[in-house]
Every structure is written in structure tokens, then in C-alpha cells.
C-alpha positions in Angstrom: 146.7 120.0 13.1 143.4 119.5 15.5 144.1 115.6 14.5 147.5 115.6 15.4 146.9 116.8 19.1 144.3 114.9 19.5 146.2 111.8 18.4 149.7 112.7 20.6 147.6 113.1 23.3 146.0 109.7 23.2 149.1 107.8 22.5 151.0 109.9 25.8 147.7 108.7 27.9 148.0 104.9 26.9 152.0 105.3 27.1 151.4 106.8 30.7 149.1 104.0 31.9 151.2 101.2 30.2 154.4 102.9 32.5 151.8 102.7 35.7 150.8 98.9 35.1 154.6 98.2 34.4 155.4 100.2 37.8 152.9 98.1 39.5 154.0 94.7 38.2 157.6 95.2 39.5 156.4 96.5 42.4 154.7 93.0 43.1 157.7 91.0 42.0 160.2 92.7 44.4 160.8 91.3 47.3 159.5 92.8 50.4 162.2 94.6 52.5 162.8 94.5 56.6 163.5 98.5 58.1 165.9 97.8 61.2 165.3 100.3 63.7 168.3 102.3 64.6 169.5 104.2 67.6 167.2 102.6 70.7 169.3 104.8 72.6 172.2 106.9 71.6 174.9 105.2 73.4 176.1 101.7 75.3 175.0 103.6 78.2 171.6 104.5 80.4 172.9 106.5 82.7 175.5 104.1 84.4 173.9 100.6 83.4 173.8 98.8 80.0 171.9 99.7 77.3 171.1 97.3 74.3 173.3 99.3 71.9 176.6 98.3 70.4 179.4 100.0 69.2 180.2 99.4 65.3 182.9 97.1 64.0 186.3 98.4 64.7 185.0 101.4 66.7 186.8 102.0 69.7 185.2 103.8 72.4 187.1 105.7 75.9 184.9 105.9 78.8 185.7 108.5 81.3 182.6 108.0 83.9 182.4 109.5 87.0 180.0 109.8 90.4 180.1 112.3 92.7 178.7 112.4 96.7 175.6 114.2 98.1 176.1 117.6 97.6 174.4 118.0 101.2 178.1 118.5 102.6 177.7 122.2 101.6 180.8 124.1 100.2 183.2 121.7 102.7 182.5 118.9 100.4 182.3 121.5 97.4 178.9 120.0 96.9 179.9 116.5 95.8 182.7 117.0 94.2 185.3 116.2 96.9 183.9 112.5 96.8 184.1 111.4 93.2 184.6 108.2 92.0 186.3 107.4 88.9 185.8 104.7 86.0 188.2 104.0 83.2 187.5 102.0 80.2 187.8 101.1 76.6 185.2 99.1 74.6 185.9 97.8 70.8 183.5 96.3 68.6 184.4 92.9 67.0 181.7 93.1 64.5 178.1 95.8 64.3 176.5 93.0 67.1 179.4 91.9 68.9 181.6 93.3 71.5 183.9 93.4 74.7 185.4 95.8 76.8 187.3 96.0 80.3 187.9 98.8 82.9 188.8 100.3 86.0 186.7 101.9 89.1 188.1 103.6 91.6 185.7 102.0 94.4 187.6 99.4 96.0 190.0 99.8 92.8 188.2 97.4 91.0 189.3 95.8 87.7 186.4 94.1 85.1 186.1 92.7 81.9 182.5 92.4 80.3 181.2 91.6 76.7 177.7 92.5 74.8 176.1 90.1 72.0 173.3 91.7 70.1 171.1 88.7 69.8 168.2 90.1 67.9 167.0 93.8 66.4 163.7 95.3 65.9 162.5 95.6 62.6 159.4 95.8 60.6 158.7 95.4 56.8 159.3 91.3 55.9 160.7 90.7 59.3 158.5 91.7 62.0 160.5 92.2 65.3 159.2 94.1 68.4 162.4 93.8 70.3 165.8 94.4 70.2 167.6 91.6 72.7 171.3 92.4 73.7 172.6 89.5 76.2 175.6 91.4 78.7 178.0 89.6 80.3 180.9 90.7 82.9 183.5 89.6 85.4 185.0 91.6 88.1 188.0 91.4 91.0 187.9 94.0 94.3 192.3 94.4 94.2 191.6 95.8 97.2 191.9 95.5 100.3 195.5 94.0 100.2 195.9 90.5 101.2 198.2 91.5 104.2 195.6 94.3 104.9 192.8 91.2 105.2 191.9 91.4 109.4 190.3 87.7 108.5 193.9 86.4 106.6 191.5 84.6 104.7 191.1 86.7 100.9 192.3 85.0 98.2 192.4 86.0 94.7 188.7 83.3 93.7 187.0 85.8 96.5 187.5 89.0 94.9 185.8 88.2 92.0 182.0 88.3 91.1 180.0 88.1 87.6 177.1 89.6 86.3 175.0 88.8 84.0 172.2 90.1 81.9 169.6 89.9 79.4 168.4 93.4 78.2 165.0 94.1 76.0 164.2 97.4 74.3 161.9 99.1 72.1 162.0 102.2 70.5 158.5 103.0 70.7 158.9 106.8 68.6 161.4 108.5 67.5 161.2 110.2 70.7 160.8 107.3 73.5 162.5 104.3 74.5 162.2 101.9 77.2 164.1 99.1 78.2 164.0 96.1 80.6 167.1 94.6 82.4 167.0 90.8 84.0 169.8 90.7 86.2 172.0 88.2 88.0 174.9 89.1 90.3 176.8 86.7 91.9 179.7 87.4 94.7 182.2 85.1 95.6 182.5 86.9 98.9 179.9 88.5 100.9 179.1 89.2 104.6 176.5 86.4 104.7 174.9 88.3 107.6 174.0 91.4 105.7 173.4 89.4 102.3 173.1 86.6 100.4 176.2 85.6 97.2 173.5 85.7 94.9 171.2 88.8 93.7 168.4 88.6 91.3 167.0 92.1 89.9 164.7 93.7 87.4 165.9 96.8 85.7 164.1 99.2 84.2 165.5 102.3 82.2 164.2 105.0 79.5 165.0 107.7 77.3 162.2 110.7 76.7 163.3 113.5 73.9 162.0 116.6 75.1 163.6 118.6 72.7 166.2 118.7 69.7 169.0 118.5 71.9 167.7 117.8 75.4 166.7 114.1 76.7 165.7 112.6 79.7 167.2 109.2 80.8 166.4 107.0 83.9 167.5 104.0 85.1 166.5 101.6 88.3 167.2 98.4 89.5 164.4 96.8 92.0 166.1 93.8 93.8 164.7 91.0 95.2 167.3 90.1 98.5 167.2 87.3 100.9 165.1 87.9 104.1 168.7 86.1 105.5 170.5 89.5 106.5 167.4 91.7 108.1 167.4 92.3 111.5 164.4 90.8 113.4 161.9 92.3 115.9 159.3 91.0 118.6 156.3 92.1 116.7 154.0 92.2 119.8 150.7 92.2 118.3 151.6 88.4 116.2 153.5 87.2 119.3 156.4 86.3 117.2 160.0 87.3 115.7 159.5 89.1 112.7 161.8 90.4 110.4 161.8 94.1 109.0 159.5 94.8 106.0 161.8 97.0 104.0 164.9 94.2 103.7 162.8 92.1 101.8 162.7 94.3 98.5 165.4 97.1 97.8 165.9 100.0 95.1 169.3 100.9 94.5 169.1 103.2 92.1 172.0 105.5 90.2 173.2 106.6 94.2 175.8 103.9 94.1 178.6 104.4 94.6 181.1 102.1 92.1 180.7 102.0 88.3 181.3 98.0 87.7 181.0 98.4 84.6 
């Protein structure tokens, strides 16, 4: 009987490590596989700007967004809520990394169509990728003011429009942070060539911090680089010369805007 234990157990033990070496072997013959990182952020949205995210194929999405005013005009203004402005717009994905969309803001009752290309996704495992890279495109037309309402008599149809376009990087650096940068081109048909210039260049920058299970905190700001062209100029006394003002050279519009282009 003593024989017989001692003579399972040696054949389980050789069984066992004959299974581990087997294990092993197919372990090295299997491909290596690439882990896309999901969920950057958890919408098409940062705030009110762009996020590298895209909705899924055949998803359609409703976007009800909406701004409100300072809410330093005290209980006459209800706080804010007496100046909201309103966006309207669907979104449908063509495929998981492929999508277009179009819209209404109240502001000027502007009309826009846009699209979003998911170019590349971060991923580790085979495919090492730090990045994902979502490339944004969208065109827009001011309906108002009327043509007849135009003091100049000179708005057509080619000077209500402007584009926009962008080129938007993210990583998902935890589960629990994200950041994001946002190269941005805006181009206006139409502008007060006093004030500014058709063409604005700006760097966004935008985040998402998980504080807890079902609280986050998002940001989103767009530094822009404007032409000296518009700001007023001094007699700076102490050069001897006309200066222009600092503070027009480099401006920070953040989420105080007040239209929703997009």
C-alpha cells in the first residue's frame, strides 16, 4: 500500500510539471496581444470643447448644452439664469473611430456641421502607443443678423461662415487622470479687422481628475495667440514711442464664452 502512494504521487509530480512546461511552451508560441486603453474621458465633451472620444458605430447621441450669465446680476437676473444660451445637436457614429454631427446655438442663431476621425489609440502590450490622436473638424454660418438688418448692406451668405479646425492629443495617465492637448485653427470669413485678425491660432489644454467614485473634475482652456493688429496703442513716455497694450498680445478665453459652436 506504502508503494502505491509513493508511486501515485511521483507520477502526479512528473504529470504536474509536464502540464507547467506544456503551459509555458504555448505561452511562448502565442502571439503577444495590444490592450487599447478605453474611456480617456467619459464623453465627446470637456466641458464645452472636444474631447478625443467618439461615439460607437450607429450610436446616436442628443446634445442639449447650455450656458448661463454671471450670476453677479443678483436675484434680477435670477443669478444667471435669465441669460442662457442654448445649443442643439445630434452626433452619429459612422463607425467606433469615425463620426459627424451638426447643430444649433442660440448665439447669433448659429448653424454648424463638424466631424471627428479617431486617427490613432493608446495601447500597450505588442503595440506600444502613448497617445490617442482624434483630428476635429467643423464649419459654421452666423444666420443672423438678417441681410436687410446688415447697417453695411454688404453680408453675404460666404461671410457668415467660419471653420475650425483641430488636432487633439490625450493620454489617460490612471484610471483616475487624463489630460489632453488641443491645436487649434479658427478661421472667419468676416471680422472687424480693427479688433482682430480672420485667422486665430490657439493651444488648448483640458483634464479630467476622479476625486471620487462618482465625482470628477474637468477643465478646459484655450490660450490664444492674436494679432498685435487690433490693440489700442499708447505714448509710452519712458521709450519715447507708440506702444501697443501688453495684454492684446496673448488672450485666455476660457469656458466664459458665450456661444457653443460646437
Amino acid at each position: 500500500m506504502r508503494v502505491f502512494i509513493i508511486t501515485s504521487f511521483v507520477c502526479l509530480s512528473f504529470a504536474a510539471a509536464a502540464q507547467d512546461d506544456l503551459l509555458k511552451e504555448l505561452e511562448k508560441n502565442q502571439a503577444p496581444e495590444t490592450e487599447y486603453i478605453e474611456q480617456t474621458f467619459k464623453g465627446t465633451r470637456i466641458v464645452n470643447g472636444q474631447s478625443v472620444e467618439t461615439k460607437g458605430q450607429g450610436e446616436l447621441e442628443f446634445i442639449f448644452a447650455h450656458r448661463f450669465g454671471p450670476m453677479n446680476g443678483g436675484l434680477y437676473e435670477l443669478f444667471g439664469l435669465d441669460q442662457a444660451y442654448v445649443r442643439l445637436g445630434l452626433e452619429y457614429g459612422v463607425t467606433d473611430r469615425l463620426g459627424f454631427g451638426f447643430g444649433r446655438n442660440s448665439v447669433d442663431k448659429t448653424m454648424d456641421v463638424y466631424g471627428r476621425w479617431k486617427l490613432l489609440r493608446q495601447s500597450r502590450g505588442e503595440k506600444n502607443m502613448p497617445v490617442t490622436i482624434t483630428a476635429f473638424g467643423q464649419a459654421a454660418a452666423k444666420m443672423s443678423p438678417k441681410k436687410e438688418d446688415d447697417p453695411t448692406g454688404t453680408l453675404t451668405f460666404e461671410n457668415r461662415l467660419s471653420y475650425t479646425a483641430q488636432l487633439l492629443i490625450a493620454r489617460k495617465f490612471t484610471q483616475k487622470l487624463s489630460l489632453q492637448l488641443m491645436p487649434t485653427i479658427v478661421h472667419r470669413n468676416r471680422v472687424d479687422q480693427t479688433v482682430e485678425d480672420n485667422d486665430q491660432i490657439a493651444l488648448g489644454i483640458g483634464g479630467r481628475l476622479k476625486v471620487s467614485r462618482s465625482v470628477a473634475l474637468t477643465t478646459i482652456q484655450y490660450p490664444r495667440q492674436q494679432s498685435l493688429q487690433g490693440c489700442p496703442r499708447f505714448w509710452d513716455r519712458h521709450r519715447n514711442r507708440w506702444s501697443r497694450i501688453p495684454a492684446c498680445a496673448h488672450q485666455y478665453p476660457g469656458s466664459y464664452r458665450k456661444g457653443m459652436a460646437y
